[in-house]
C-alpha positions as CSV (number, residue, x, y, z in Angstrom):
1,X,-24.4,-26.1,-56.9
2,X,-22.0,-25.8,-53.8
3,X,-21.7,-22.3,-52.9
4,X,-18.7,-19.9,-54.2
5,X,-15.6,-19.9,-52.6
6,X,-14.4,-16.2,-53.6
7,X,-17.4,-13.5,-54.8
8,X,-17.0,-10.4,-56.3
9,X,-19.0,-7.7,-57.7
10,X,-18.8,-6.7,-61.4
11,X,-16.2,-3.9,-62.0
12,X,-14.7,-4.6,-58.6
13,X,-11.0,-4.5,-58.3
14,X,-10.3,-3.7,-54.5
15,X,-10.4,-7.7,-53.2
16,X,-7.8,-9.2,-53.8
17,X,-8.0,-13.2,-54.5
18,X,-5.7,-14.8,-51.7
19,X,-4.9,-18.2,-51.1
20,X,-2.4,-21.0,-49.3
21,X,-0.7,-23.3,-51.7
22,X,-1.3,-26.8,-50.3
23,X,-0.2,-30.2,-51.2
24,X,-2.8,-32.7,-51.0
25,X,-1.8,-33.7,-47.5
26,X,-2.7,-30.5,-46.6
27,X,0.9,-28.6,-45.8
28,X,1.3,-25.5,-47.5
29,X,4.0,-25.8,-50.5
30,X,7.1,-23.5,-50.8
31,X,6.9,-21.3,-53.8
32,X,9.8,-19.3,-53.5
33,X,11.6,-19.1,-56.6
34,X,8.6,-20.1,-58.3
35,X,6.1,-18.1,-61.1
36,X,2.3,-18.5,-60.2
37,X,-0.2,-17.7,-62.8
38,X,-3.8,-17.5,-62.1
39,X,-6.2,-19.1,-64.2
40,X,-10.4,-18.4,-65.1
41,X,-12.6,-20.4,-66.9
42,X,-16.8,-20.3,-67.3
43,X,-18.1,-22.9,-65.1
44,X,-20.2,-23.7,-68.3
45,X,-16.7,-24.7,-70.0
46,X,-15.4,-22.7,-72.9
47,X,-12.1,-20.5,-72.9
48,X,-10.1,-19.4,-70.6
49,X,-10.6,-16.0,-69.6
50,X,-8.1,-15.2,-67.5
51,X,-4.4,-16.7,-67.0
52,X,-2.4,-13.7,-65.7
53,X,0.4,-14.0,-63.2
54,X,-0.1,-13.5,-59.5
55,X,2.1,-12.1,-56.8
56,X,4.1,-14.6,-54.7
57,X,3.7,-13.4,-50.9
58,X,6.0,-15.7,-49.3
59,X,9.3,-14.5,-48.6
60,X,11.2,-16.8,-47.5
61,X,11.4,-21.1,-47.4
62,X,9.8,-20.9,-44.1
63,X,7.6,-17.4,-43.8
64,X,4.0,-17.3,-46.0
65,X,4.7,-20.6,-46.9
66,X,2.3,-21.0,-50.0
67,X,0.5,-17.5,-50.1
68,X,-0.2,-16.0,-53.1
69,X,-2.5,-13.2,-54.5
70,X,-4.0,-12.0,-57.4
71,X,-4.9,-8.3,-58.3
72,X,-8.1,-8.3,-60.1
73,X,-8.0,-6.1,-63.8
74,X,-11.4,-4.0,-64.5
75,X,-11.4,-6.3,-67.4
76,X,-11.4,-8.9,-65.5
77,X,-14.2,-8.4,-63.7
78,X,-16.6,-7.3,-66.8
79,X,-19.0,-10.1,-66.9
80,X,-21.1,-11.4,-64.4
81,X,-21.1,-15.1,-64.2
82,X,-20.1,-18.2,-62.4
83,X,-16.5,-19.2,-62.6
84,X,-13.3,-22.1,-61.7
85,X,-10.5,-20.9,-60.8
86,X,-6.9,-22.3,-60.2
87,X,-3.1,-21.7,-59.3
88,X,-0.3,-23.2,-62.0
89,X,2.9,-23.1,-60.0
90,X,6.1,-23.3,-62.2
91,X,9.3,-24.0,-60.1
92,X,12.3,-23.0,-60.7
93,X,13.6,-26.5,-61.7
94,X,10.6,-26.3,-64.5
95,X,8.2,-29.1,-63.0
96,X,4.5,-27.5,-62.8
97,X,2.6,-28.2,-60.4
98,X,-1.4,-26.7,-59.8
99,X,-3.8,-25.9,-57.1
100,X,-5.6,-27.0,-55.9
101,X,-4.4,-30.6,-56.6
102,X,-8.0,-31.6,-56.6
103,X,-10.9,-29.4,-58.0
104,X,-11.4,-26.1,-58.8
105,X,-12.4,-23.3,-56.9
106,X,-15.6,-21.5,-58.0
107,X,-15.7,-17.4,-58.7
108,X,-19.3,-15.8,-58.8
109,X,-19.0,-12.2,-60.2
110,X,-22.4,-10.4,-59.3
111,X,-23.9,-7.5,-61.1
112,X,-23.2,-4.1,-59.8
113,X,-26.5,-2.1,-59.6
């Protein structure tokens, strides 16, 4: 199992989950206009346990081209486990696109001692 890209401790909410919108060339994607929700599933497969939006960091067509950032909930972060996470981008013409265009990225919550 390739190590996690993003790790977290349960009942942590003070690290942000921050990323670059890229196309699969590699260029970061404008997202102005757009919604972004986050999305959570078990790495095991079952429900989705988290699809929330996430705040859009780009201000303009050409400054934080692509960044975006999600706010972790105390519920969020209740169970320990190992997660996939991704981005669902909807533009403003409607057309959804997500991130990354390949696979997933994985989450590992840790237990809190």
């Amino acid at each position: 199992m390739p190590d996690p890209d993003f790790t977290i401790k349960t009942g942590d909410t003070g690290s942000a989950l921050q990323a670059t919108l890229e196309n699969s060339g590699g260029t970061p994607v404008s997202i102005q206009g757009a919604t972004v929700l986050f999305k959570m599933i078990p790495i095991a497969g079952g429900t989705t346990v988290i699809a929330a939006t996430a705040t859009i960091d780009q201000i303009s067509a050409s400054t934080l081209t692509g960044q975006v950032h999600y706010n972790w909930a105390t519920s969020d972060v209740q169970t320990a486990g190992l997660y996939l996470g991704e981005w669902e981008v909807t533009y403003s013409s409607g057309t959804v696109q997500t991130f990354p265009n390949g696979d997933p990225f994985r989450i590992r919550i840790n237990e809190d001692f």
